[in-house]
N, C-alpha and C positions, 0 to 999 in steps of 0.2 A: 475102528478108531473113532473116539467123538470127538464133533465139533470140535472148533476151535470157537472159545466166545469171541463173539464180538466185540470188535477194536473202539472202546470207548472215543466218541468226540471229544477235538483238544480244545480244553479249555483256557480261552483266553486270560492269557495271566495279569493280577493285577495292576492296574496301570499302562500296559499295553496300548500304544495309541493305532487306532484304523488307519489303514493304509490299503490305497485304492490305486492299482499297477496297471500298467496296458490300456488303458482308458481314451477310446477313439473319442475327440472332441475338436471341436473349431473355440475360437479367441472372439468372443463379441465385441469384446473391450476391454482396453487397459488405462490403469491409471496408477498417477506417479502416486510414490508409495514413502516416504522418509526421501534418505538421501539418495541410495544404492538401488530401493528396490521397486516391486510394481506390484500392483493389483490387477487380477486377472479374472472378468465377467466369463465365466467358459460355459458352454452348452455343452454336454457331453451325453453320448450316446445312452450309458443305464446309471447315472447319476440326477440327471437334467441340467436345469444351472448353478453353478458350482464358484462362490469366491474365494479364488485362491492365491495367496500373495507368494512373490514370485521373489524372494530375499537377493539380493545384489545382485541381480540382473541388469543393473548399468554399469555394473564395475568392469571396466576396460579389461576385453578378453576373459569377457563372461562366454560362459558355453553353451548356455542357457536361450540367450538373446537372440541367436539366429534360427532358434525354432518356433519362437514364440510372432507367427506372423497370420495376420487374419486373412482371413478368408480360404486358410489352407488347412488340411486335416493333418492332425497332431493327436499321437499317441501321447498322454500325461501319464504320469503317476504322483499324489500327494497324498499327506498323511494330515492328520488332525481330526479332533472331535465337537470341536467347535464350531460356529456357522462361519471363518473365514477357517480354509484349508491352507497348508504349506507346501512351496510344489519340492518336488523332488527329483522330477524329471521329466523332457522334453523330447518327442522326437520327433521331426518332423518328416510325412509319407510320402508327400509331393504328390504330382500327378491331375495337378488343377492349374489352368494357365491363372495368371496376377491377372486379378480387376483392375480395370481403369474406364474412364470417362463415363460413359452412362450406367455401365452394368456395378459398377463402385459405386457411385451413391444409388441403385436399386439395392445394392449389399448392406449399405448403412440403412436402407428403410425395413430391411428383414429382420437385421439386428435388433434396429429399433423395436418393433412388434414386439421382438422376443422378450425384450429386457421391462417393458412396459405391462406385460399383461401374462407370461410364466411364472409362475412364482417358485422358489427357491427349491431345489430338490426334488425337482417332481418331476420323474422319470417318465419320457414318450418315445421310445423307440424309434416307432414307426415316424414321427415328427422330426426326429434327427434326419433320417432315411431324408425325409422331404426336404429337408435345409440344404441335404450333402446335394438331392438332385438339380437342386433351387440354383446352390452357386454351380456349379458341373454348367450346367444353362446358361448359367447368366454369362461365364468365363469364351461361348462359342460363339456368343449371340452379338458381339460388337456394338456398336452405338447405334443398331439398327431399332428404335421404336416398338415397330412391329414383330420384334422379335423376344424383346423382355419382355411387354407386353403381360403373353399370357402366361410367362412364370411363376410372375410376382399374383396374379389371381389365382394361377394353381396354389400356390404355396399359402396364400391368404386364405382359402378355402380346408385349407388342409388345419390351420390353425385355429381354427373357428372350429372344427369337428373337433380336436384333440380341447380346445375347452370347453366344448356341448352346448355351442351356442351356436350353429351349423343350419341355417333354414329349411325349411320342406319346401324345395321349392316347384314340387310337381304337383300341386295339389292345395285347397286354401285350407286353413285352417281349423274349417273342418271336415277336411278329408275330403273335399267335393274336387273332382278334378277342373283341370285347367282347361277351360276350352280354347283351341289351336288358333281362332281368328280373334280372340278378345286380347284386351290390353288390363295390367294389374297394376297394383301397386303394392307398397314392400313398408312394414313395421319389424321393428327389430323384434318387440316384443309378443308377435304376433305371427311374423312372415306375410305369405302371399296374402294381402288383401285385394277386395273387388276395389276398382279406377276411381280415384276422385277425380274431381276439378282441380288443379293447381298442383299436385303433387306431383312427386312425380313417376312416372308406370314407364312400365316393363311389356316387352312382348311376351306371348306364354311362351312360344319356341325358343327367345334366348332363354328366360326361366329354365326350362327344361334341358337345355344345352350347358348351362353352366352348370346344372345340378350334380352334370354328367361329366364335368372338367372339361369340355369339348370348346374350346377357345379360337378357332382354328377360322371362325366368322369374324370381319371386321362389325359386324353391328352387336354381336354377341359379346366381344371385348367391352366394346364403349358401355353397353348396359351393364356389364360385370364389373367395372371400375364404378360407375355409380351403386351400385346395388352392394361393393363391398365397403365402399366408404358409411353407407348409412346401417349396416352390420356391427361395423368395428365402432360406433359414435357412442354409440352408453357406454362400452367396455371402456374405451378412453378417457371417458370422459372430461376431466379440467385438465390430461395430460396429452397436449400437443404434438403431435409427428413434425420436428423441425426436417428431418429427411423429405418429408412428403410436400413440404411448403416450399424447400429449395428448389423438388423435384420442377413444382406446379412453373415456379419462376423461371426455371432453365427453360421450358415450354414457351412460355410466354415469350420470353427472348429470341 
């Protein structure tokens, strides 16, 4: 008996609008949108960041409204071909306790990060992966310091590879290794350089410790909170971390 041919691909019929189902993503941010509706900033898993306006979602015994809650994983589905999408559907997964106090605004300085330096549609799997374990952490770790700590420099670390601006930090610049009793210093556009006067340096063993996500040293944190703040300074540039400024404040207090 011969073959059967081959079942031609269906061709999408004219006009046809894209439609994106089952769409594991968290809510970075919303905003109010006319009278009824919202704008929704979403990270999604193999979309990236995704705006999708959320149509009368404040209308009393919306159905919509109680899925749409940040910091928790939400299967979406929206349709549209435009660079704002329309949602279509909401479900919420659960299974992440509510942020509050400390580990809530560590959540808004993630956000931040994201909304400030991903750019629209640009899918990072593995980056989602690191946000879902970012908040999963942040949600066990309580208002204890030492314990958000080093999520927020994993995940900062993690973002900094996924936009290939991630340092060599076992090694200078040109490839000469780090010798273990000297002290360096760090250019973003450069990485490990040898120790000025007045700058400010690094041990090599944090260097290599953070290279390695290994957080787990309180001296190795302190130098990986300085060494990510002068990483992330070109990338930001004239745009401010209000999260990280509150952060520094609640400290100070």
């Amino acid at each position: 008996m011969a073959d059967k041919p081959a079942r031609k691909p269906r061709r999408k019929p004219a006009g046809e609008v894209p439609r994106i189902d089952a769409q594991p993503a968290f809510i970075l941010h919303q905003y109010a949108y006319r009278e009824t509706s919202r704008l929704l900033d979403v990270f999604s898993r193999d979309h990236g960041r995704v705006m999708i306006v959320a149509r009368g979602v404040q209308r009393p015994g919306s159905q919509l409204r109680g899925s749409l809650l940040a910091f928790q994983p939400i299967l979406l589905a929206w349709f549209g071909a435009g660079e704002v999408k329309t949602l279509h559907a909401a479900e919420w997964q659960g299974g992440l306790p509510q942020l509050s106090g400390l580990p809530l605004l560590c959540g808004f300085y993630l956000n931040e990060l994201l909304m400030k330096l991903m750019p629209r549609e640009d899918a990072h799997p593995a980056l989602f992966g690191a946000y879902f374990d970012a908040i999963r952490q942040l949600g066990h770790a309580g208002n204890d310091k030492a314990a958000v700590e080093p999520v927020l420099r994993t995940f900062e670390l993690s973002l900094l590879r996924v936009l290939g601006y991630a340092p060599a930090l076992g090694c200078l610049a040109d490839s000469t290794p780090l010798q273990p009793t000297w002290r360096y210093g760090f250019e973003p556009s450069l990485g490990v350089v040898p120790a000025r006067d007045g700058a400010t340096q690094f041990d090599a063993a944090a260097l290599l410790a953070i290279e390695a996500g290994n957080f787990a040293d309180e001296r190795v944190l302190a130098q990986a909170k300085l060494l990510m703040r002068l990483a992330f300074a070109p990338l930001l540039a004239d745009a401010p971390l209000h999260t990280r400024q509150l952060l520094i404040d609640l400290q100070t207090l």
